[in-house]
NUKE-813961 format. One record per residue: x, y, z of N, C-alpha, C in turn. Coordinates in steps of 0.1 Angstrom, whole numbers, plus 5000, padded with zeros to 4 digits. Each point is the difference from the previous one (the first is absolute). Layout:
% residues N
XYZXYZXYZ...
//
This chain:
% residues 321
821132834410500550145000498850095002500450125012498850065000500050164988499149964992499550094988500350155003499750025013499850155005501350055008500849924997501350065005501049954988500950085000501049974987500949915009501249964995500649884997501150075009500449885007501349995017499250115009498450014995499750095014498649925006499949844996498449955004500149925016501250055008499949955015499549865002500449894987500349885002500949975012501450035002501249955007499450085016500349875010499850015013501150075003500350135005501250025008500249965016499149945003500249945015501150135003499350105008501050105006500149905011499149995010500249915014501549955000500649934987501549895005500950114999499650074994501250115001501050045006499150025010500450055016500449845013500349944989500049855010500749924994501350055007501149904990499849835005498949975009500049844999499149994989498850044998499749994992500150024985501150075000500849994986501149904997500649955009500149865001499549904997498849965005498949894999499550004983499850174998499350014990501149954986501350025006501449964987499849834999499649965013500549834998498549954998499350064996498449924993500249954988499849884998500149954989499450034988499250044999499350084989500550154995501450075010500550134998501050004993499750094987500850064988501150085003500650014994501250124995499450054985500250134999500250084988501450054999500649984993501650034994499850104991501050105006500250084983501250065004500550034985501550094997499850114997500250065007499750164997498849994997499450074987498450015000499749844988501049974999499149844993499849885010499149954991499149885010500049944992500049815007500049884996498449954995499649954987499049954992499849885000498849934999500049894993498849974991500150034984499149984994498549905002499050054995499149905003498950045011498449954998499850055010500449915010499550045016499849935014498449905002500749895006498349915000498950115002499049974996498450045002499850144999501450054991499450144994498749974986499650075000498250024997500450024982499649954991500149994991499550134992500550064988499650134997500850075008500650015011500750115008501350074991499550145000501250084994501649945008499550035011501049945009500549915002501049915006500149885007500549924988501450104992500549914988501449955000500250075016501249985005500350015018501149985004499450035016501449985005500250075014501449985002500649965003501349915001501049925006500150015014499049975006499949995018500549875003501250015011500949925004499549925012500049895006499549975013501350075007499950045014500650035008500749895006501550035003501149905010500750065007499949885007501250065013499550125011501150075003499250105009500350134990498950115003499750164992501550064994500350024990501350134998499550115009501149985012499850165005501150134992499450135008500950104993501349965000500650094987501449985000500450164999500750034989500250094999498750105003501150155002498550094997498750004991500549984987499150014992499549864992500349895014499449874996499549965013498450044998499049945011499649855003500849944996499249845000499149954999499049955006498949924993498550135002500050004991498750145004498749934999499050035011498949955002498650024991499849984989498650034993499349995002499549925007498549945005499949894997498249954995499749905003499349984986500449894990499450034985499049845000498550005000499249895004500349905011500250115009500449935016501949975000500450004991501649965000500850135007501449985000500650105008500749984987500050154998501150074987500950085007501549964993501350145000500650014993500950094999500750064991501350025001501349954989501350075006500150044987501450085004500650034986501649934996499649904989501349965001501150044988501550035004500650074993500149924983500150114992500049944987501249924993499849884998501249954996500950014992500749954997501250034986499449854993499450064983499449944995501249944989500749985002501149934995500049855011499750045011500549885008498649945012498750044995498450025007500349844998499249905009499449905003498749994988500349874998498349984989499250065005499150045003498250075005499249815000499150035005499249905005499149984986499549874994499650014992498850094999500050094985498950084999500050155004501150005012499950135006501050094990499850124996500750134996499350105008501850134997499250145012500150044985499050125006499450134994499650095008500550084987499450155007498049975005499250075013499350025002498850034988500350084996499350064988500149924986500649925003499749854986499049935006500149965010499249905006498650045010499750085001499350055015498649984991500050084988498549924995499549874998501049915001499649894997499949885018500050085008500449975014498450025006499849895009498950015003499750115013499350105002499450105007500950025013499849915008500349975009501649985003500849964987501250014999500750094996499250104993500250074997500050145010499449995012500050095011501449935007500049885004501149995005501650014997500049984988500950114990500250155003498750094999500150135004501049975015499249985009500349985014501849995000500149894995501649925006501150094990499450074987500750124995500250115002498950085013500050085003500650035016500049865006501049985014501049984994500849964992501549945000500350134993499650074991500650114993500650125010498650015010500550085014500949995005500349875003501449975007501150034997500050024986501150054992500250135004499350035002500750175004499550045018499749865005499550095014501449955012500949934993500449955011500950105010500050114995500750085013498950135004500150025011499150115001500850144994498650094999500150114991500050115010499849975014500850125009501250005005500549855000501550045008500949924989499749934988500949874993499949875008499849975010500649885009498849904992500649865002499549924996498149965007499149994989498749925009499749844999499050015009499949855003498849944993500049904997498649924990498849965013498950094998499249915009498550014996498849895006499150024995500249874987500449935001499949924985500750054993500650095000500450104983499550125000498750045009499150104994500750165007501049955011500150164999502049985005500350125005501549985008500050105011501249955006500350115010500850025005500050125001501550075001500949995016500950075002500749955012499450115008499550095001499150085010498949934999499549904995498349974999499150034993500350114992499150034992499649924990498849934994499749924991499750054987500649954987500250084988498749884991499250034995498949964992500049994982500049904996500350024983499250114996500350104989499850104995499549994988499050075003499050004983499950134996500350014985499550154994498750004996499150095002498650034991500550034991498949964989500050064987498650014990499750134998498949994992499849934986499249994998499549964985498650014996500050084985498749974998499150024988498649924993499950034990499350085002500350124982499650074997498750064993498549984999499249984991499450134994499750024986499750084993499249964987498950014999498849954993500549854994499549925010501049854997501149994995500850065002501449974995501050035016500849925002501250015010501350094994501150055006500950065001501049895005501049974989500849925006501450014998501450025004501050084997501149904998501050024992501449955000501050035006500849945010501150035006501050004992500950165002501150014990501049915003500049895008501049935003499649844995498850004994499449845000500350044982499549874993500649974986498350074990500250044987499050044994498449915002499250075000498949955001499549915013500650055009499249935019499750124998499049965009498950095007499349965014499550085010499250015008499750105008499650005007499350055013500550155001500050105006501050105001499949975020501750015006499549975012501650075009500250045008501050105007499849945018501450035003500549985015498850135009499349985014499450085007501150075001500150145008501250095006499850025012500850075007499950045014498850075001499049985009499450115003499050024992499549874988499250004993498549884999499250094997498349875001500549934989498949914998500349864990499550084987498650095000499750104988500650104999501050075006500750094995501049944995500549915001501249944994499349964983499249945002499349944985500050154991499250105011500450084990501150084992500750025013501450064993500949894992499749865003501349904990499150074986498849974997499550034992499850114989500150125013500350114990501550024992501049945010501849954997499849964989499649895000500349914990499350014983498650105003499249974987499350154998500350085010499350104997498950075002498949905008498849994997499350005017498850065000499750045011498649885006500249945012498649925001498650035007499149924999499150015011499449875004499150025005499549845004500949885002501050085011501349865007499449935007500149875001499349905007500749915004500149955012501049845001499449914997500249904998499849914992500349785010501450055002500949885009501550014998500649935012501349974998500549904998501349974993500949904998501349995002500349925014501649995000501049994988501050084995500949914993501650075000500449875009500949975009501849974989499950114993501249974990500150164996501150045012500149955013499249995007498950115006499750115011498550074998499549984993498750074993499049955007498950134999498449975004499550084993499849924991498950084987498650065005499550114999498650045005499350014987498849934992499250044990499450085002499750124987499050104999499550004990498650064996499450054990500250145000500050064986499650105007499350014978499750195002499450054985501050104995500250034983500350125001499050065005500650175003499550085003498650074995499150055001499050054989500950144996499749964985500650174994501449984994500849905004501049924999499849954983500950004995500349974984500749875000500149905002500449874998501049944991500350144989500750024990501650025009499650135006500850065007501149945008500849904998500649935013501450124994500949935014501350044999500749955009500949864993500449905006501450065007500649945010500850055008501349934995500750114995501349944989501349875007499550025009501349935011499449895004498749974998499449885008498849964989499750034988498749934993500650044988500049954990500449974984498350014996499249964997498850014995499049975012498950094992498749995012498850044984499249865005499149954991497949955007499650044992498649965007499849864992499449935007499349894996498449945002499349954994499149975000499849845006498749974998499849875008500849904988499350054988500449834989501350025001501150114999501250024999501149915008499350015012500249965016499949825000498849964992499749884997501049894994500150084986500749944991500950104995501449965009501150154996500050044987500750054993500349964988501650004999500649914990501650005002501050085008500549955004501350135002499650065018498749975006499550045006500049905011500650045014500149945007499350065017499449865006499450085008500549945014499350025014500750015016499849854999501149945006500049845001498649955010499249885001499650005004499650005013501349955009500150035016499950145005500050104992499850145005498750065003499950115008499050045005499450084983501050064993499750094989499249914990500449865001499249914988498249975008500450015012499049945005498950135001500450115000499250084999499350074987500850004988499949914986499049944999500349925002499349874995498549965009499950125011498450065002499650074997500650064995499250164990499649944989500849904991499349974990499349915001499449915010499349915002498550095004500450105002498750105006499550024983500550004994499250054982499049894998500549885005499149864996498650025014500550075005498649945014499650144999500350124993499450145001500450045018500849935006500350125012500550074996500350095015501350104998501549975001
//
């Protein structure tokens, strides 16, 4: 895993754009014997405990990994509108990866699962998934969720067509429609070693993290940081900085990290949480951060918010910034 990028954003997974555009070669690439399927129902995915041979011992990761199917027969093409067929992911240590979505069964009358295998939600499992599976997950979550809503065009209603592997459609004038990503800021807050970290009035007592808001029309990446921020907490910044991004693809998101400072002159006391969207807003320090204390819940660790976390407080041990 690479240290300097947070998690489903370290450009492990080959997307081979080249087959894309080459439906022989998406062919060839389906009937390789070494080529997976990724399955999922809606947004759950198939598991199987344990790690994968010659994962590296000590690895946080690689404590599970996912139900990749060999490929048969010839590709699911499209069906319905909002069932694209075999979507093309790329290439995962030279192998050809895809993706379908298969509909959810009536669990009154489901077939046994293969031994070992259970679905789960993403977010049970994605930390314990090794890096690289873990992007391809993003990937095959964030093409099939699109499909769900792209199958008719948004100028005339008429139905579009799947092409490109999965990665885009097109409409009956030609126009090509491309999966859709929202920006979104995020970012920590620092004030004489201590972070700013807020509760969502909609999450359960005691989570916490990051304070972070949708870009708007017409808006830079630091004006947005600052206005979610003034929304949401009251409080005015300086020293905005980017930091990195992290896809996350549940649905549609592209997380942008920021630093930024309170303000000088700025009272830190002073918040004033945004009644409709934050229940509590709290500073914390590095030991706090370290070792929660009860009741205290913090960003799972596939997130960009933990991962930016969990460098701030690693900076108290090495004296960075």
């Amino acid at each position: 895993m690479n240290e300097d990028r947070p998690p489903l954003a370290s450009g492990a997974l080959d997307r081979d754009a080249a087959a894309r555009a080459t439906p022989e070669l998406l062919a060839a690439a389906w009937r390789e014997p070494a080529a997976r399927v990724l399955r999922m129902r809606g947004v759950e995915i198939p598991i199987i405990d344990g790690a994968p041979e010659g994962a590296s011992a000590g690895n946080t990761t690689g404590l599970a990994r996912l139900a990749l199917h060999p490929t048969e027969g010839e590709a699911p093409t499209p069906g319905t509108a909002h069932a694209p067929g075999a979507v093309y992911l790329g290439r995962m240590a030279g192998a050809p990866m895809f993706a379908i979505d298969e509909p959810v069964p009536d669990h009154a009358a489901v077939d046994p699962a293969p031994d070992g295998e259970r679905w789960v939600h993403p977010f049970l499992a994605a930390e314990q998934l090794p890096e690289t599976e873990r992007e391809l997950l993003a990937v095959g979550s964030a093409l099939l969720r699109w499909h769900e809503s792209a199958g008719f065009s948004p100028r005339d209603g008429q139905p579009t067509d799947v092409i490109q592997g999965g990665w885009a459609r097109r409409d009956a004038r030609g126009a090509e429609l491309f999966p859709r990503t929202d920006p979104a800021v995020i970012v920590l807050i620092e004030h004489e070693d201590r972070v700013l970290l807020g509760s969502n009035a909609l999450w359960e007592a005691g989570r916490f993290s990051l304070l972070a808001g949708f870009v708007e029309a017409g808006e830079s990446l630091e004006q947005t940081v600052e206005r979610e921020v003034f929304e949401e907490a009251g409080v005015r910044l300086e020293q905005i900085t980017y930091v990195t991004s992290q896809p996350w693809p549940f649905p549609r998101s592209l997380m942008l990290g920021f630093r930024a400072r309170l303000a000088a002159g700025s009272d830190p006391a002073d918040l004033t949480p945004d009644p409709e969207e934050i229940s509590e807003l709290r500073w914390f320090t590095r030991e706090q951060l370290r070792t929660p204390e009860p009741g205290i819940t913090l960003p799972g660790p596939v997130s960009i918010a933990r991962w930016l976390i969990d460098r701030w407080v690693a900076e108290g041990d090495t004296g960075g910034h």
